[in-house]
C-alpha positions as CSV (number, residue, x, y, z in Angstrom):
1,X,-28.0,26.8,17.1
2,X,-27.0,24.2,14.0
3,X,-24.0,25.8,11.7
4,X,-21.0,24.0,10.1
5,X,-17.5,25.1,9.7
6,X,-14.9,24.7,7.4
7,X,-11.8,24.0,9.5
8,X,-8.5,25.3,8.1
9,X,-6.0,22.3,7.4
10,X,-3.7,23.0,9.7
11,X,-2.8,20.7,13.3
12,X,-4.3,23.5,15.8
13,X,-7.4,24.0,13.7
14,X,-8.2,20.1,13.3
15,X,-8.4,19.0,16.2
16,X,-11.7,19.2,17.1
17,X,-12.3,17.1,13.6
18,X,-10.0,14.6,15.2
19,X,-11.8,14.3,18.6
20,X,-15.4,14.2,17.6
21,X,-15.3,10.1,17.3
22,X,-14.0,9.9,20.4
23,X,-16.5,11.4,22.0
24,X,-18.7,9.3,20.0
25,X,-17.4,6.0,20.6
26,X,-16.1,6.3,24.5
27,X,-17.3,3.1,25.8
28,X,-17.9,1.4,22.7
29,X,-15.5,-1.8,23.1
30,X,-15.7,-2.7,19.3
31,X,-14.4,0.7,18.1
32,X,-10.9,0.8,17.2
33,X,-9.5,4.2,17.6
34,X,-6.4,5.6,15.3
35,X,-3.4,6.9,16.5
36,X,-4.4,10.9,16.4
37,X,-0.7,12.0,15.7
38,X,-0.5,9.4,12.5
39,X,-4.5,10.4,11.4
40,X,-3.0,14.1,11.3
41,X,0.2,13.4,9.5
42,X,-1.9,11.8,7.5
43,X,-4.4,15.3,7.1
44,X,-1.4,17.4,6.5
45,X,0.7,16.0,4.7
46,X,2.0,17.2,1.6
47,X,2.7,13.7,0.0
48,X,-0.9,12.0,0.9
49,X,-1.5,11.9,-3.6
50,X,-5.6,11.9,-2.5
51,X,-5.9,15.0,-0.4
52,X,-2.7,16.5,-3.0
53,X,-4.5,16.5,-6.3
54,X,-8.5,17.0,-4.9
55,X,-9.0,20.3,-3.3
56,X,-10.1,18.9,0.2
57,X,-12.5,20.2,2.7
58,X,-13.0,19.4,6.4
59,X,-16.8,20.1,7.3
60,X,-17.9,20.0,11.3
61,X,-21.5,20.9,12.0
62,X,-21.7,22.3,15.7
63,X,-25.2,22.2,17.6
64,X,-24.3,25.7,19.7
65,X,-20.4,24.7,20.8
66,X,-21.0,20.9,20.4
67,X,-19.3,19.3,17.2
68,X,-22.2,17.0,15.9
69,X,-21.3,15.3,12.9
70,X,-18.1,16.0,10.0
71,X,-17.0,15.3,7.1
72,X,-14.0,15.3,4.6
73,X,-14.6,15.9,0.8
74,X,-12.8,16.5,-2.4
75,X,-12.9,16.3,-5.8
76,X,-11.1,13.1,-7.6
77,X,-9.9,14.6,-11.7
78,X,-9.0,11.5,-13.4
79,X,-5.8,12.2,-15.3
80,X,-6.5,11.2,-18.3
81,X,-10.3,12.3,-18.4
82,X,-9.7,15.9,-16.6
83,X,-13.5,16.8,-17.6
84,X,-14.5,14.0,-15.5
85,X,-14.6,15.0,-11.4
86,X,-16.1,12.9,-9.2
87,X,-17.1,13.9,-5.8
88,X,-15.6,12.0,-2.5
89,X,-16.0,12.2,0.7
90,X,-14.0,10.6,4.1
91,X,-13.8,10.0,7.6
92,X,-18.0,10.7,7.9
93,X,-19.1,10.2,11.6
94,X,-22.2,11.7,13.9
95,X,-24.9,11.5,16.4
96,X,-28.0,10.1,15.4
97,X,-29.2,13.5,14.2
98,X,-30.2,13.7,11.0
99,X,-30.4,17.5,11.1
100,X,-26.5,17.2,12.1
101,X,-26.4,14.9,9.0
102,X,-28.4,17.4,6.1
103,X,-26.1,20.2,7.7
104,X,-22.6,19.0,7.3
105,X,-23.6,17.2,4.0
106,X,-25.5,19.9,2.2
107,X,-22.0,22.2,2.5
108,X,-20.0,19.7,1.6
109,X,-22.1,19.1,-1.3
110,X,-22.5,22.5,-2.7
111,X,-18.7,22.4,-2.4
112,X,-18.5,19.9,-4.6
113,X,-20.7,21.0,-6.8
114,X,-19.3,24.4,-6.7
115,X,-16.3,22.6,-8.2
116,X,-18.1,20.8,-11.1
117,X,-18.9,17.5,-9.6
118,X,-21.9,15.7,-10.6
119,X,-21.9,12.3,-8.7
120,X,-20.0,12.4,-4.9
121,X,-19.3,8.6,-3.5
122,X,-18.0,7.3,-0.5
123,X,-16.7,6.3,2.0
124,X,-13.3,6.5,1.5
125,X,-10.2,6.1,3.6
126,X,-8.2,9.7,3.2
127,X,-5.6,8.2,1.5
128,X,-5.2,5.6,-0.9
129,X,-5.7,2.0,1.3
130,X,-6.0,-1.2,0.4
131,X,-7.3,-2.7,4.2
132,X,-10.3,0.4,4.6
133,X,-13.6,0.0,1.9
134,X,-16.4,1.5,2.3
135,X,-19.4,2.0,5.5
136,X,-19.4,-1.3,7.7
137,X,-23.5,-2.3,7.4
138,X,-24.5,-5.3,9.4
139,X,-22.7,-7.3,12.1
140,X,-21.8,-4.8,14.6
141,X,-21.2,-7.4,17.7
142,X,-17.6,-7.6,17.4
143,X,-14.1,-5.1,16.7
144,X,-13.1,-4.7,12.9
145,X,-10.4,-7.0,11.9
146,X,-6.6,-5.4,11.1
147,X,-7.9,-1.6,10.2
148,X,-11.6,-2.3,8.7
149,X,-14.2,0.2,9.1
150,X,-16.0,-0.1,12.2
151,X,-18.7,2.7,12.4
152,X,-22.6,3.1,14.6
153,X,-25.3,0.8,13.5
154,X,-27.1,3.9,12.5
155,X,-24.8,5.7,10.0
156,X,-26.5,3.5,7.4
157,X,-29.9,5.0,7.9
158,X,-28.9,8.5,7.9
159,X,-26.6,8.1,4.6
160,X,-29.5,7.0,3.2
161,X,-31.9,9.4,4.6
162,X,-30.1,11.7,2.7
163,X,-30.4,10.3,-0.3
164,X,-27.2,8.0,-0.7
165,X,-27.8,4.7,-2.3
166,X,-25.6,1.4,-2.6
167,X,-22.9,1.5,-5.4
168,X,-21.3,-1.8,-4.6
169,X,-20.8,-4.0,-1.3
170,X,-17.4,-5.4,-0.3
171,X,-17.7,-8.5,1.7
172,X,-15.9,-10.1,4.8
173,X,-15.6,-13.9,5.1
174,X,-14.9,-16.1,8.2
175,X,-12.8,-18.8,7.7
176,X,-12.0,-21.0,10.9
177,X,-8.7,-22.9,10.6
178,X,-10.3,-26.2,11.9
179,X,-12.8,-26.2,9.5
180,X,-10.0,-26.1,6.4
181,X,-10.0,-29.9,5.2
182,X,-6.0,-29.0,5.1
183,X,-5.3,-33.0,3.9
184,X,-7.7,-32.6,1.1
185,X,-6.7,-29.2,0.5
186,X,-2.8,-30.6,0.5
187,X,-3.5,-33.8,-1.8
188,X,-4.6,-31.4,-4.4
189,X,-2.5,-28.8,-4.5
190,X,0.5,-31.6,-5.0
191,X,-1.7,-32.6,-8.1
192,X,-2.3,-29.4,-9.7
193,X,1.1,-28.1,-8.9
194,X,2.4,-31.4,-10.5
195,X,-0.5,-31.1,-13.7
196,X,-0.2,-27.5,-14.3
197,X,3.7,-27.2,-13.9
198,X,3.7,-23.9,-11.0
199,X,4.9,-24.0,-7.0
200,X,4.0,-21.7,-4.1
201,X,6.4,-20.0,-2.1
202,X,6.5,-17.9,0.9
203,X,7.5,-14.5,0.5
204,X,10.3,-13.8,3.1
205,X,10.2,-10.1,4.7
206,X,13.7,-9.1,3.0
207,X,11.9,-9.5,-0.3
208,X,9.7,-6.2,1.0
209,X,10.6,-3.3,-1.8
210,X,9.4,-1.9,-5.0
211,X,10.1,-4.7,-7.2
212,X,8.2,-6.9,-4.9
213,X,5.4,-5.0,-5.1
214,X,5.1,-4.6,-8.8
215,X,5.0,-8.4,-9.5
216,X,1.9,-8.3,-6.7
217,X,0.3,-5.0,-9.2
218,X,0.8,-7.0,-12.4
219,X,-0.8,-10.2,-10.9
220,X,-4.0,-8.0,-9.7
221,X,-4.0,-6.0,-12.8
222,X,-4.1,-9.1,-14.7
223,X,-6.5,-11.3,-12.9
224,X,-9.0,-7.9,-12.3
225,X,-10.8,-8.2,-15.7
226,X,-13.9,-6.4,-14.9
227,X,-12.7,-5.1,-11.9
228,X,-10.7,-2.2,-12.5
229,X,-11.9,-0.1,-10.1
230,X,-9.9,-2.2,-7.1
231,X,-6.5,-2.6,-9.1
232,X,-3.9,-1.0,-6.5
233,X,-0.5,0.3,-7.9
234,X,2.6,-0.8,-7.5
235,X,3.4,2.3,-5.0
236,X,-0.1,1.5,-2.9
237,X,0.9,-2.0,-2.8
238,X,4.1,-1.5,-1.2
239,X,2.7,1.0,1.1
240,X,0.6,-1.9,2.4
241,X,3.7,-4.1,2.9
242,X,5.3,-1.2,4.6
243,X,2.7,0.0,6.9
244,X,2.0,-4.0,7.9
245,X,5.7,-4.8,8.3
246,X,5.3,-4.4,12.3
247,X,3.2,-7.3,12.0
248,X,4.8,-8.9,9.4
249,X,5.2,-13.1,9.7
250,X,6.7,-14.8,7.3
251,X,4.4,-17.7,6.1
252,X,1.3,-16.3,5.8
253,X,2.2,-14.0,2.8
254,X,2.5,-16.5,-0.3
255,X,3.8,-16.4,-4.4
256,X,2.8,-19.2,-7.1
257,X,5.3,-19.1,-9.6
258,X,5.6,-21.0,-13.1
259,X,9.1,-21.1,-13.7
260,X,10.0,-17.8,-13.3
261,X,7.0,-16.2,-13.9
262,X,5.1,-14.7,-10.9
263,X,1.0,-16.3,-11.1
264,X,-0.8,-15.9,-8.3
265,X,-0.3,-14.0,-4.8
266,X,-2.1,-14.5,-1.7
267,X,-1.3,-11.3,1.4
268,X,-2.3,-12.5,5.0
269,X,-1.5,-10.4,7.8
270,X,-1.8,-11.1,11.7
271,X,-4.7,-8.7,12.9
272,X,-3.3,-5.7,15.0
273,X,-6.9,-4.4,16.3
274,X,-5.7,-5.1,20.0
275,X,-2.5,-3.1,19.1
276,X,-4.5,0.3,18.0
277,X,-7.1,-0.6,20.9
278,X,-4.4,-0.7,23.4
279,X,-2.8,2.3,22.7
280,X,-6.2,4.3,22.6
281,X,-5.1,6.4,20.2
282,X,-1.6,7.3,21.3
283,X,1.3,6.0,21.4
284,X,3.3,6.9,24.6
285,X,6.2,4.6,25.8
286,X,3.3,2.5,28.3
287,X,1.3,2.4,26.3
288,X,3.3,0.7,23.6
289,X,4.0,-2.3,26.1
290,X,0.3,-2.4,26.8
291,X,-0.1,-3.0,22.7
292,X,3.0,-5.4,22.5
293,X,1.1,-7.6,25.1
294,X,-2.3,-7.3,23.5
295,X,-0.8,-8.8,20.2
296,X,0.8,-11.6,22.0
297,X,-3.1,-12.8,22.4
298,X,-3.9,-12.7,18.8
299,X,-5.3,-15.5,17.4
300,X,-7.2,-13.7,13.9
301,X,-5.5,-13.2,10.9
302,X,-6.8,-11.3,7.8
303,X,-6.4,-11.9,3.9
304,X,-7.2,-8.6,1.9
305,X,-6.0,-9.8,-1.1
306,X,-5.4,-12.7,-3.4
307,X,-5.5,-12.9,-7.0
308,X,-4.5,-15.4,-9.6
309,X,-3.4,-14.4,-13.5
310,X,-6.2,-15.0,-16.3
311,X,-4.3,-18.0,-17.6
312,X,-4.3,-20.2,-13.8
313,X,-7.7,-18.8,-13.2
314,X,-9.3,-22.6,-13.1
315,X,-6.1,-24.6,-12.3
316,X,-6.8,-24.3,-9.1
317,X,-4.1,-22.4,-7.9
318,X,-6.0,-19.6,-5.4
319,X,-6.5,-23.0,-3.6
320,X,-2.8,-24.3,-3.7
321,X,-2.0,-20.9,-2.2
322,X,-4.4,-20.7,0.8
323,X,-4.0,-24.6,1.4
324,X,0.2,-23.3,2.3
325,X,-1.0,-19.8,4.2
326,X,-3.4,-21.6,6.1
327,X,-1.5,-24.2,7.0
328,X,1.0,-21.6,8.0
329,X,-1.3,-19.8,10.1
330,X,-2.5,-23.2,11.8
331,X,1.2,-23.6,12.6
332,X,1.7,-20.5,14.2
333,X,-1.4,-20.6,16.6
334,X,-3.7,-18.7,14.3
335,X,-7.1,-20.1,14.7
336,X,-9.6,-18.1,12.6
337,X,-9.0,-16.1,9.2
338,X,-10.7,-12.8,8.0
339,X,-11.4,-12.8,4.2
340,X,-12.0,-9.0,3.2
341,X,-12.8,-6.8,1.5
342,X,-14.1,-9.2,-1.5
343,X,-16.1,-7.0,-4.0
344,X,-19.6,-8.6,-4.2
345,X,-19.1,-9.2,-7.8
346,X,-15.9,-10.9,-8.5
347,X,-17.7,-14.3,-8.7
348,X,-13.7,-15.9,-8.8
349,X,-12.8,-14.5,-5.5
350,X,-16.2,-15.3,-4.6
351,X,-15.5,-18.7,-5.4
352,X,-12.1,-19.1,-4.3
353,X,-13.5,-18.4,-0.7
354,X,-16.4,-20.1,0.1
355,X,-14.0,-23.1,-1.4
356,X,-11.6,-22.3,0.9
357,X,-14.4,-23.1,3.7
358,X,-15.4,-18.8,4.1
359,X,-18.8,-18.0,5.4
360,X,-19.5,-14.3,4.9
361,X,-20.5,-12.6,7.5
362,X,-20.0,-8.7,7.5
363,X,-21.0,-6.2,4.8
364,X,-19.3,-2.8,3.9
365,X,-20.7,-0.5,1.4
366,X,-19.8,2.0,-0.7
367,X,-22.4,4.6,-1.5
368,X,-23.4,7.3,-4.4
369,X,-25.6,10.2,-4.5
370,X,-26.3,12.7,-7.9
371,X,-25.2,16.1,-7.2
């Protein structure tokens, strides 16, 4: 018999909200599986500023004793616009069972509603993260790269089955370092650097800290313009450099500076998928050595963000930037770069990438449905 419970948030009580995926995806060689004791610190904990301030609910639909499909929701009350809530919801996986599907998301709906939502959108990560946008859509023959969704082909179909629709695409671009005309790429960044009166730098590990990341925030706040929606604080921001410092390499990371002045900042970031796949989800001492070996093998590296202040946006710096991160990364062994999540949109990033020699080739989406 189809029902759906609401799991207390507690560690005991979770778990079988935790497992369902991997039941899901055992076999699957492109799934990446989390760590389960960070995914519930994560749940639970009093500091994650999402699940804090929006009420959350953990929703698993069972088929008799079988978890079938779940969901996490909440309610998102802009601080400044408390009449405004806005419906979320997380961490969305299931068979291909539409009945599964209607169950779990007609509670968490009438949740939501119950709480004075009108629109719900997702998915989100469960906390604020800059690396996770989104449902993955198309190109399902190979892993995510460094913490992307990776979800079944199918979700897509059921989403929309029950109604969700497309409130904005975030795309991935492949960039292959022998394809980068690196000399060209060089000769002009000397002339714009020279013309325009800025330099790039690389931004050593010791720099990592608060101040750091609020030069990063102003630059992205500044260069957004219409894009509002995917300006990170500083705090986000420097959770990003934390979490990433494991696989931190100086080099790749990059600063354009005039004078003084932070510009432009380009993040890159060795991909750690055959870390997370070699632990399997936990990490045990063996483990651990398995993960440090996978990583040695690593030849991907992805670039979630890059922006450039409104007054360098056509001097060509972006370019002057990746020309030094990719030549960097070409240095250090690196042979292909990820470009994600670029919001379909931002016709400068847009830009800046297929410039930089980026084909895109994956799509993740974010969806909306009324309440």
């Amino acid at each position: 018999m189809l029902h759906v419970e609401i799991l207390p948030r507690t560690a005991k009580d979770l778990q079988p909200f935790i497992q369902l995926p991997f039941d899901l995806y055992a076999g699957d060689s492109n799934w990446v599986p989390p760590v389960r004791k960070k995914l519930l610190d994560t749940l639970l904990s009093a500091e994650n500023e999402l699940l804090a301030h929006s009420q959350p609910r953990f929703f698993l639909a069972y088929n008799d004793e079988t978890p079938i499909a779940r969901v996490l929701a909440g309610v998102d009350i802009h601080p400044d616009h408390p009449e405004e809530k806005l419906g979320w919801f997380s961490l969305f996986e299931s068979t291909d069972n539409m009945d599964g599907v209607r169950a779990v998301m007609d509670a968490a709906c009438a949740y939501l509603k119950e709480k004075g939502a009108k629109r719900m959108v997702g998915p989100i990560a469960p906390m604020y993260d800059l690396l996770n946008r989104g449902l993955q859509v198309d190109a399902f023959d190979a892993p995510p790269v460094l913490q992307n969704p990776y979800n079944k082909a199918y979700y897509p179909a059921l989403l929309e089955g029950y109604g969700f629709t497309k409130a904005r695409d975030y795309l991935a671009y492949d960039i292959l370092v022998a394809d980068v005309p690196l000399d060209k790429l060089e000769s002009l960044a000397e002339k714009v650097e020279k013309r325009f009166g800025f330099r790039v730098e690389e931004i050593p590990a010791k720099r990592i800290g608060l101040r750091l990341a609020r030069e990063i925030a102003v630059i992205i706040a500044q260069g957004a313009r219409g894009h509002q929606m995917d300006v990170p604080t500083a705090e986000e921001i420097l959770l990003l450099l934390e979490t990433l410092k494991p696989v931190y390499r100086e080099g790749l990371c990059v600063m354009a500076y005039a004078g003084d002045n932070p510009i432009g900042v380009v993040l890159a970031f060795p991909d750690n998928t055959a870390y997370l796949q070699a632990l399997g989800g936990f990490e045990t001492p063996l483990r651990q050595l398995k993960a440090a070996i996978a990583m040695r093998g690593v030849t991907t590296v992805r670039c979630p963000m890059q922006s450039v202040i409104p007054d360098y946006q056509n001097k060509a710096v972006n370019l002057a930037m990746i020309r030094k991160a990719i030549s960097n990364a070409k240095r250090m062994g690196f042979t292909r770069i990820e470009g994600s999540t670029v919001p379909e949109d931002d016709v400068s990033s847009v830009n800046n990438t297929l410039l930089a020699g980026g084909a895109p080739y994956r799509t993740y989406r974010v969806y909306a449905r009324a309440l």
